[in-house]
C-alpha positions in Angstrom: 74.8 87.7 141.5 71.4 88.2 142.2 72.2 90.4 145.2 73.8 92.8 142.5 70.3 93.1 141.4 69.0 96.5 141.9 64.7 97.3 141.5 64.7 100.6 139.4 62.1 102.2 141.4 64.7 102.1 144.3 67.8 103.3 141.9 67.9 107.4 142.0 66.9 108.7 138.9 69.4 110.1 136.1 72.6 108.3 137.8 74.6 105.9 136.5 74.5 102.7 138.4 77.4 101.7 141.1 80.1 99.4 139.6 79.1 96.0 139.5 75.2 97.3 140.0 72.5 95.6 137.7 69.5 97.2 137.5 66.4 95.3 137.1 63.6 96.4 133.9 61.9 99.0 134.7 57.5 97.7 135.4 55.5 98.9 133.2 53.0 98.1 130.1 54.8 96.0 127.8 53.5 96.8 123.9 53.5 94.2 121.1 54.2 95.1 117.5 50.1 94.8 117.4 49.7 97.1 120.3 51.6 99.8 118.8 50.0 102.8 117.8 49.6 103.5 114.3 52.4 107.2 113.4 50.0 110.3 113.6 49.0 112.4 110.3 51.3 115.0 111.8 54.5 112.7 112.1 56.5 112.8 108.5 59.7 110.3 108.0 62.4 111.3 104.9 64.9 109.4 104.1 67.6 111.4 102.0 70.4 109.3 99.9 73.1 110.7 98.5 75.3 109.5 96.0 77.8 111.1 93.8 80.0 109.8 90.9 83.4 111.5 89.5 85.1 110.3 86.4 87.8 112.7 84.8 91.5 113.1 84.4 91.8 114.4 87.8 91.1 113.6 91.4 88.1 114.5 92.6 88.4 118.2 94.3 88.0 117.0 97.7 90.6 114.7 97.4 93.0 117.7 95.8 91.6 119.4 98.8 92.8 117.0 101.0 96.4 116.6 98.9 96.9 120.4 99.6 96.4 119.9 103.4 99.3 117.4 103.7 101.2 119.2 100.9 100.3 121.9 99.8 101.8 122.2 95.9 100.2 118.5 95.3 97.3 120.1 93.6 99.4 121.9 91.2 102.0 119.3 90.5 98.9 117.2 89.5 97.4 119.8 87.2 101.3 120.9 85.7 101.9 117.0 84.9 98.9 116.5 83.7 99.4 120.0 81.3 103.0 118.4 80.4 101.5 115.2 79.3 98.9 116.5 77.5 101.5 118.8 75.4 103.9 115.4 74.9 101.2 113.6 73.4 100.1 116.0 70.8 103.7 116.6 70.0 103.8 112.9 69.1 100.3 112.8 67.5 101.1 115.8 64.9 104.6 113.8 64.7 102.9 110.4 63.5 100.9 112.9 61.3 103.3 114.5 59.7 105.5 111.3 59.2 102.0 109.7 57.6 101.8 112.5 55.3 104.9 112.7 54.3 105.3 108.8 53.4 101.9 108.9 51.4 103.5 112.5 49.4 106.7 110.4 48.8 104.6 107.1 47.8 103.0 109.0 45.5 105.9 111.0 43.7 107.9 107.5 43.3 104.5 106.1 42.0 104.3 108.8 39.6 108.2 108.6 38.5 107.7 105.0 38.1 104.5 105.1 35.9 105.7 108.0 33.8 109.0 105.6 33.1 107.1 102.9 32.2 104.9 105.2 29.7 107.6 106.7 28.5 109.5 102.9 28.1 106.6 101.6 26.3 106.1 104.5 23.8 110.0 104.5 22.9 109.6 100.4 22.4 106.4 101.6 19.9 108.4 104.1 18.7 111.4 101.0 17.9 108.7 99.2 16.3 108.6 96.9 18.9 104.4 97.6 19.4 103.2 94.6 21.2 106.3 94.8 23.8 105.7 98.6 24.3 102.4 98.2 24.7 102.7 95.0 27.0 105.2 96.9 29.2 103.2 100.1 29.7 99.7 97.9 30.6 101.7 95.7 33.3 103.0 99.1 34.4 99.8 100.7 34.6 98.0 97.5 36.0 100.9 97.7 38.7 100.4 101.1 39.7 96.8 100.0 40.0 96.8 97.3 41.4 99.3 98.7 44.3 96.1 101.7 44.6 93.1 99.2 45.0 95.0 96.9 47.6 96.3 100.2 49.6 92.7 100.7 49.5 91.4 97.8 50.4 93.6 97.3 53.3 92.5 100.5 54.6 89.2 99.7 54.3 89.2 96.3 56.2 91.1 97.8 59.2 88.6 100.4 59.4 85.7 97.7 59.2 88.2 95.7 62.0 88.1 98.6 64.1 84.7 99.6 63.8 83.5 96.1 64.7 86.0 96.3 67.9 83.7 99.6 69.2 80.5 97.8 68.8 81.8 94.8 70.8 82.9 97.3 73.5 79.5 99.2 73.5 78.5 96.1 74.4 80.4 95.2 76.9 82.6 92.6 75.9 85.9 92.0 78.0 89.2 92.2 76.9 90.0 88.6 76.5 87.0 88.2 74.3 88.3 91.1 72.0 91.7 89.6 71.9 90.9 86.5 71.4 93.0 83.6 72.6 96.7 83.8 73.4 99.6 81.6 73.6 100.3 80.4 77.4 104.0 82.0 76.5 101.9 85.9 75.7 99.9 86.0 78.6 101.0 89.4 80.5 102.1 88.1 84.4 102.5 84.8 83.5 105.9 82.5 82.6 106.3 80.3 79.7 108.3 78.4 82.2 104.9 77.1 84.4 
């Protein structure tokens, strides 16, 4: 193997070396890291990073470029769908709307039918000379109607607390499980009861 080995003075300059050729270092000064000059004033080194983030309902437009070179209507298809399933949810958003308002009007006509019955109840037992019955009956009717008001209240008031202490967990940064909370071995999504 040492045969192979070429001197680089005797090698022709800017050619390749022969198959199997070695050539040997080239002689010269050999620099340490200490014997290294020191850059010049003149000599200025940039670095440039780049970095770039996309978040958003669609692909990123150079992906949607790159879609539309392998086919050309994916771009639109995305955008149409994504149109589509905007429109579907808002139809089902003003339909839980609408159904919510209407059960809340029709609570509150049956509400009102049912204390205007018991008014009118207890004044004809007054009427009957029946006072403390008429007037028992209309209170427990009132306190009913009342009571049914303060609770509907209440309840909408502690799943509003609920849910307000859900987004501060998730501001900061709890995970899912944590916000679930524990689950049966039987509930967890992916996983048999049978294991």
């Amino acid at each position: 193997m040492s045969s192979d080995l070429v001197p680089n003075d005797e090698h022709p300059p800017n050619t390749p070396p022969a198959e199997g050729q070695i050539l040997s270092p080239p002689e010269g000064p050999t620099f340490t890291a200490d014997a290294i000059p020191p850059p010049s004033p003149s000599v200025v080194l940039h670095e440039f990073e780049y970095s770039e983030f996309h978040a958003g309902p669609f692909p990123h437009p150079l992906y949607l470029e790159r879609m539309a070179k392998s086919y050309t209507e994916a771009p639109a298809m995305i955008f149409t769908n994504f149109q589509e399933q905007s429109r579907h949810r808002r139809d089902i958003e003003d339909k839980v709307i609408d159904s919510r308002i209407l059960l809340a009007s029709r609570g509150q006509w049956i509400g009102a039918a049912i204390g205007m019955t018991g008014v009118v109840g207890s004044l004809i037992a007054i009427c009957l000379g029946h006072d403390w019955a008429g007037v028992s009956f209309g209170s427990i009717v009132l306190l009913g109607l009342v009571g049914v008001f303060v609770t509907g209240r209440y309840k909408d008031m502690q799943e509003r607390l609920e849910k307000e202490k859900i987004r501060e967990r998730i501001k900061r940064g709890d995970s899912v499980e944590k916000l679930e909370g524990p689950q049966p071995p039987g509930d967890r999504p992916g996983k048999s009861s049978a294991s």
